[in-house]
VEXDREN-2710 file (C-alpha; in Angstrom, 1 decimal):
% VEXDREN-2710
k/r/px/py/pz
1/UNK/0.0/0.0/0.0
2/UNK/1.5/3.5/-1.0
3/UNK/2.0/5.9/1.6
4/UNK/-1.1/8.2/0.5
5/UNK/-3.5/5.2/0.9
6/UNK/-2.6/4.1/4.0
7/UNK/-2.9/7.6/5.1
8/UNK/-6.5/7.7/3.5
9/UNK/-7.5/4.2/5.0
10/UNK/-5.8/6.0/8.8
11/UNK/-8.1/8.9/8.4
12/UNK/-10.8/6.9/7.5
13/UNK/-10.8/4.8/10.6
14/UNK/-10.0/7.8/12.3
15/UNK/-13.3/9.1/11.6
16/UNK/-15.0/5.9/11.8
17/UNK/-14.0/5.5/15.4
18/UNK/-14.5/9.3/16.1
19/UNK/-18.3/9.0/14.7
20/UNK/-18.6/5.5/16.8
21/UNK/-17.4/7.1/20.3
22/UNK/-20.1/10.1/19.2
23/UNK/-22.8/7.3/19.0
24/UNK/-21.6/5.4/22.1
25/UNK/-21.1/2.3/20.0
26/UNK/-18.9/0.6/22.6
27/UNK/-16.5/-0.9/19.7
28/UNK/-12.7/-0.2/19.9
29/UNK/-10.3/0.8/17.5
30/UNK/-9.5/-2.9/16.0
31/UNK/-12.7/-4.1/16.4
32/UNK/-14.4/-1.2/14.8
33/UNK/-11.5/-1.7/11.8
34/UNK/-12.3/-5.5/11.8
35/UNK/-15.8/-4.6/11.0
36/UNK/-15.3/-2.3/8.4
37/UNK/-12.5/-4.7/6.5
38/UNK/-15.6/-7.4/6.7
39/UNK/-17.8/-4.8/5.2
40/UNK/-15.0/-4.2/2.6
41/UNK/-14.9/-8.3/1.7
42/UNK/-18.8/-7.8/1.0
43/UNK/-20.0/-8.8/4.1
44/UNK/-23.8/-7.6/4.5
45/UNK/-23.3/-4.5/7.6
46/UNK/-26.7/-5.1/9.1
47/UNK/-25.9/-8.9/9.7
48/UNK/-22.4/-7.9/11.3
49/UNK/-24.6/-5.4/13.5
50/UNK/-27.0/-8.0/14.5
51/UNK/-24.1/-10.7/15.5
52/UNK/-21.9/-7.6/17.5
53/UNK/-25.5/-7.2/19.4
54/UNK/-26.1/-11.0/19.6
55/UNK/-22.3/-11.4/21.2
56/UNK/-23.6/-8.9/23.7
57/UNK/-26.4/-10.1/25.1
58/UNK/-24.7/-13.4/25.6
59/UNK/-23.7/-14.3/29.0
60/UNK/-19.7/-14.9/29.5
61/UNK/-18.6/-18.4/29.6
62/UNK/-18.6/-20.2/32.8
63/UNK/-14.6/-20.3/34.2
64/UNK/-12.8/-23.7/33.8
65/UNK/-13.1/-25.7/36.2
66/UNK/-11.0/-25.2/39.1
67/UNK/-8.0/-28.2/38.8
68/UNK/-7.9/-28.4/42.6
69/UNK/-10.1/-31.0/43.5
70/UNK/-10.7/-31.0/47.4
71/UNK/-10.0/-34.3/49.1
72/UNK/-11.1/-36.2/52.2
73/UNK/-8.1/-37.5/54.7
74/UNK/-7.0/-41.0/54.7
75/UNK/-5.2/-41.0/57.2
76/UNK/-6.3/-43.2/60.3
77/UNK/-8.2/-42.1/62.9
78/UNK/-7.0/-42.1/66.3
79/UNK/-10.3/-41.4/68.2
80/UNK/-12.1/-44.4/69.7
END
Protein backbone atom coordinates (compact mmCIF):
# COMPACT_ATOMS: atom_id res chain seq x y z
CA UNK A 1 0.00 0.00 0.00
CA UNK A 2 1.47 3.47 -1.02
CA UNK A 3 2.04 5.95 1.60
CA UNK A 4 -1.08 8.23 0.47
CA UNK A 5 -3.47 5.21 0.87
CA UNK A 6 -2.57 4.10 4.00
CA UNK A 7 -2.92 7.62 5.13
CA UNK A 8 -6.54 7.72 3.45
CA UNK A 9 -7.52 4.17 5.05
CA UNK A 10 -5.82 6.01 8.79
CA UNK A 11 -8.08 8.89 8.37
CA UNK A 12 -10.79 6.88 7.49
CA UNK A 13 -10.78 4.82 10.61
CA UNK A 14 -10.02 7.79 12.35
CA UNK A 15 -13.33 9.14 11.64
CA UNK A 16 -15.02 5.88 11.82
CA UNK A 17 -14.02 5.53 15.36
CA UNK A 18 -14.55 9.30 16.10
CA UNK A 19 -18.34 8.96 14.74
CA UNK A 20 -18.64 5.50 16.80
CA UNK A 21 -17.45 7.06 20.32
CA UNK A 22 -20.08 10.13 19.20
CA UNK A 23 -22.80 7.32 18.96
CA UNK A 24 -21.57 5.43 22.13
CA UNK A 25 -21.06 2.29 19.98
CA UNK A 26 -18.93 0.64 22.56
CA UNK A 27 -16.50 -0.88 19.72
CA UNK A 28 -12.70 -0.21 19.89
CA UNK A 29 -10.31 0.84 17.51
CA UNK A 30 -9.54 -2.93 15.97
CA UNK A 31 -12.65 -4.08 16.39
CA UNK A 32 -14.41 -1.24 14.76
CA UNK A 33 -11.50 -1.70 11.83
CA UNK A 34 -12.30 -5.48 11.77
CA UNK A 35 -15.84 -4.64 10.96
CA UNK A 36 -15.31 -2.32 8.40
CA UNK A 37 -12.46 -4.72 6.50
CA UNK A 38 -15.63 -7.41 6.74
CA UNK A 39 -17.83 -4.82 5.19
CA UNK A 40 -15.01 -4.24 2.61
CA UNK A 41 -14.87 -8.28 1.67
CA UNK A 42 -18.85 -7.77 1.03
CA UNK A 43 -20.01 -8.85 4.09
CA UNK A 44 -23.81 -7.59 4.47
CA UNK A 45 -23.32 -4.47 7.64
CA UNK A 46 -26.70 -5.12 9.05
CA UNK A 47 -25.94 -8.87 9.74
CA UNK A 48 -22.41 -7.89 11.30
CA UNK A 49 -24.59 -5.37 13.55
CA UNK A 50 -26.99 -7.99 14.51
CA UNK A 51 -24.13 -10.74 15.46
CA UNK A 52 -21.86 -7.59 17.48
CA UNK A 53 -25.52 -7.16 19.40
CA UNK A 54 -26.10 -10.98 19.56
CA UNK A 55 -22.30 -11.43 21.22
CA UNK A 56 -23.59 -8.89 23.66
CA UNK A 57 -26.43 -10.14 25.11
CA UNK A 58 -24.65 -13.44 25.57
CA UNK A 59 -23.70 -14.34 28.96
CA UNK A 60 -19.70 -14.94 29.54
CA UNK A 61 -18.61 -18.42 29.57
CA UNK A 62 -18.64 -20.19 32.76
CA UNK A 63 -14.64 -20.35 34.23
CA UNK A 64 -12.81 -23.69 33.80
CA UNK A 65 -13.10 -25.65 36.15
CA UNK A 66 -10.97 -25.21 39.15
CA UNK A 67 -8.00 -28.16 38.84
CA UNK A 68 -7.88 -28.40 42.56
CA UNK A 69 -10.12 -30.99 43.53
CA UNK A 70 -10.75 -31.01 47.37
CA UNK A 71 -10.01 -34.33 49.08
CA UNK A 72 -11.08 -36.20 52.21
CA UNK A 73 -8.14 -37.52 54.73
CA UNK A 74 -7.01 -40.99 54.73
CA UNK A 75 -5.23 -40.96 57.22
CA UNK A 76 -6.29 -43.25 60.35
CA UNK A 77 -8.24 -42.08 62.89
CA UNK A 78 -7.04 -42.13 66.28
CA UNK A 79 -10.29 -41.40 68.23
CA UNK A 80 -12.12 -44.36 69.70
Amino acid sequence: MDPEAARTARESLDLAFHMSNILDTGLDRHTLSVLIALCDLGLNPESLAAVVKELRTEPPPPPPPSSATPTTSTAPSFLP
